[in-house]
C-alpha positions in Angstrom: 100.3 49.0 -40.4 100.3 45.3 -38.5 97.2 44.6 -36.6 97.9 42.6 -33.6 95.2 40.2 -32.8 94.3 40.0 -29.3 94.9 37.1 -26.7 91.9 36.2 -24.2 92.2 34.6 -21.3 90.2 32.4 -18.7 88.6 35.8 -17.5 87.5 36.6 -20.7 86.3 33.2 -21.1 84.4 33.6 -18.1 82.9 36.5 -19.1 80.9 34.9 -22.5 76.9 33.8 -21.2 76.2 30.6 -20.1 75.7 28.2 -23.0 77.7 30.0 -25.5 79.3 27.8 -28.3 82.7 29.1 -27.6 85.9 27.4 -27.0 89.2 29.5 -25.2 92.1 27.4 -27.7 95.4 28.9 -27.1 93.8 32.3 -26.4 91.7 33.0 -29.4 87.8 31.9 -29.0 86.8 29.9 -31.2 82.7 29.3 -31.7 81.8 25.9 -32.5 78.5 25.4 -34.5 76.2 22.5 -33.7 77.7 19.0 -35.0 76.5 17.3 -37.6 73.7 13.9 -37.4 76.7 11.8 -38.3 78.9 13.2 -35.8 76.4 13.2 -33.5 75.2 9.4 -33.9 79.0 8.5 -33.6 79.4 10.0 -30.6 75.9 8.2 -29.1 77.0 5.2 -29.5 80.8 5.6 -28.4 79.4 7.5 -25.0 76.7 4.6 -24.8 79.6 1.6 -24.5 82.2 4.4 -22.4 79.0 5.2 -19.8 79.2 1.6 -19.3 82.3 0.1 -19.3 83.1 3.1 -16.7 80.8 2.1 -13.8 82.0 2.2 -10.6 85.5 3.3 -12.4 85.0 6.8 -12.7 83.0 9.3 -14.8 82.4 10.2 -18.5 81.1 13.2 -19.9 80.3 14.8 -23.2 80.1 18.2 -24.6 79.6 20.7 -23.7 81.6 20.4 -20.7 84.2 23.0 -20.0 88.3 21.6 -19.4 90.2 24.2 -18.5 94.1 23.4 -18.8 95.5 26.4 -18.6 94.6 30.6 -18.7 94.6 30.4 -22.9 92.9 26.8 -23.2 89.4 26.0 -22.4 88.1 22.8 -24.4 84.8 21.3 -24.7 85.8 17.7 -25.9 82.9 15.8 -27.3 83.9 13.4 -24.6 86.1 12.5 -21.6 86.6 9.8 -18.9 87.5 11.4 -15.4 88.6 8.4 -12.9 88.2 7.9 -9.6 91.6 9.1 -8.6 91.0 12.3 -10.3 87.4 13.0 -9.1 89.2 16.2 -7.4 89.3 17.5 -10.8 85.6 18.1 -11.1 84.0 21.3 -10.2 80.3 22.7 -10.3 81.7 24.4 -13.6 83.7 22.2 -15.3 86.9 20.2 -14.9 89.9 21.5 -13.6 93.1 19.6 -15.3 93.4 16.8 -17.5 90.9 14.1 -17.9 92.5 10.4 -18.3 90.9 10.2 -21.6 89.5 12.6 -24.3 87.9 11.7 -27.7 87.3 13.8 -30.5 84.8 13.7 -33.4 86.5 15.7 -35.9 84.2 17.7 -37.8 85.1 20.3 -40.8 85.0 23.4 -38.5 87.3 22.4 -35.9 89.8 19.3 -37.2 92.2 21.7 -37.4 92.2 22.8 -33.7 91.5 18.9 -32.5 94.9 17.5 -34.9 97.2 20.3 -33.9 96.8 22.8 -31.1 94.4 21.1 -29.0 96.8 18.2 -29.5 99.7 19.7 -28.1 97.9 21.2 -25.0 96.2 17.5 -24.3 99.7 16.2 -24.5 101.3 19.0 -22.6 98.3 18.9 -19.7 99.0 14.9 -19.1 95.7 13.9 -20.6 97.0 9.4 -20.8 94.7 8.9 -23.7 94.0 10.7 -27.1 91.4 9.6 -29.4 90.4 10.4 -32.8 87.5 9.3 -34.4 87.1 10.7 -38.4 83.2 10.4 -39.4 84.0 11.3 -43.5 87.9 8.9 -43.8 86.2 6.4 -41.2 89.2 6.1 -39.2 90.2 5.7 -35.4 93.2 6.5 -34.0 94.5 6.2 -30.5 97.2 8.5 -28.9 99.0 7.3 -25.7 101.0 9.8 -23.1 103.9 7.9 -22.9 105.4 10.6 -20.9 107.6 12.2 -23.8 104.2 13.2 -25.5 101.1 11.2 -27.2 102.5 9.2 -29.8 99.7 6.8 -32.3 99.2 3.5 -30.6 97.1 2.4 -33.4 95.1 3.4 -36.2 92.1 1.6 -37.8 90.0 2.0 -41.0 87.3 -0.4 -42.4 87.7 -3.0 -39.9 89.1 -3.9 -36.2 89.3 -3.1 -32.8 91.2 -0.6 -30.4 91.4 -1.1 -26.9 91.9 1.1 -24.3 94.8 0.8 -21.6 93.6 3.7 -19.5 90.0 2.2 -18.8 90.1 -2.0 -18.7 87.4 -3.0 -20.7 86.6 -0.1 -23.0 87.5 -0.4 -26.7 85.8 0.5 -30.0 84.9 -1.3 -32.8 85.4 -0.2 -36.4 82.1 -2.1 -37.3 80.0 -0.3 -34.4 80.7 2.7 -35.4 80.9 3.5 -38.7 77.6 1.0 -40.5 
């Protein structure tokens, strides 16, 4: 006998409580423990230097803040930049549509999602920018939308720089990251 595994939806979605460590990723929800220190000092200091190299350009926002993209994909990225131009996008519960730019902190339970599915909705939903940021290889990698899908603008382990072309002024720096 084949069990079929049910699909939810953004009603279903809406249905969980307020504060529920839940993610809607291509229609199964996925709960998403608490990160660990290291992920969670990495992502301090990359929100610090985003919060302010996007002043007056737009806003940024970490997780948990709900992105829904589509009825079977709700994402709580550990952080985004929303500009100006798409401040329409932000509601009282969430954003509606892609951000410019999302970054993930990959952590054990959900590198899978953030490399593969999540991947190919961010690219499908026109998100510009992709980031990756690996706490245990110590890596960054950037993803541009170049239109025919996010393909790796560069990739950086133990020492250098990326810079963003979505938001002037915002890169990161090997060094600040990972000491």
């Amino acid at each position: 006998m084949e069990t079929l595994i049910q699909k939810h939806t953004l009603k279903d979605y809406r249905r969980l409580p307020e504060g529920a460590p839940y993610q809607l990723i291509d229609g199964e929800l996925v709960m998403s423990p608490a990160p660990k220190t290291k992920h969670q000092i990495i992502s301090g200091r990359i929100n610090r230097k985003l919060d302010l190299t996007a002043q007056g350009k737009g806003l940024v926002l970490y997780a948990p803040v709900d992105v829904y993209l589509d009825e079977e994909n709700v994402y709580q990225p550990d952080i985004l930049f929303l500009s100006n131009a798409k401040m329409s996008r932000l509601k009282e519960d969430g954003i509606y549509g892609a951000p410019n730019m999302v970054i993930e902190i990959l952590s054990p339970s959900t590198a899978y999602y953030d490399l593969k599915t999540k991947f190919q909705v961010y690219q499908k939903a026109g998100v510009a920018e992709y980031w990756i940021v690996d706490p245990e290889l110590q890596t960054i990698e950037l993803f541009v939308n170049t239109g025919q899908g996010l393909i790796l603008k560069q990739k950086i382990k133990t020492e250098g720089q990326i810079n963003s072309s979505v938001l002037a002024g915002f890169a990161l720096v090997w060094e600040e990251l990972f000491d």
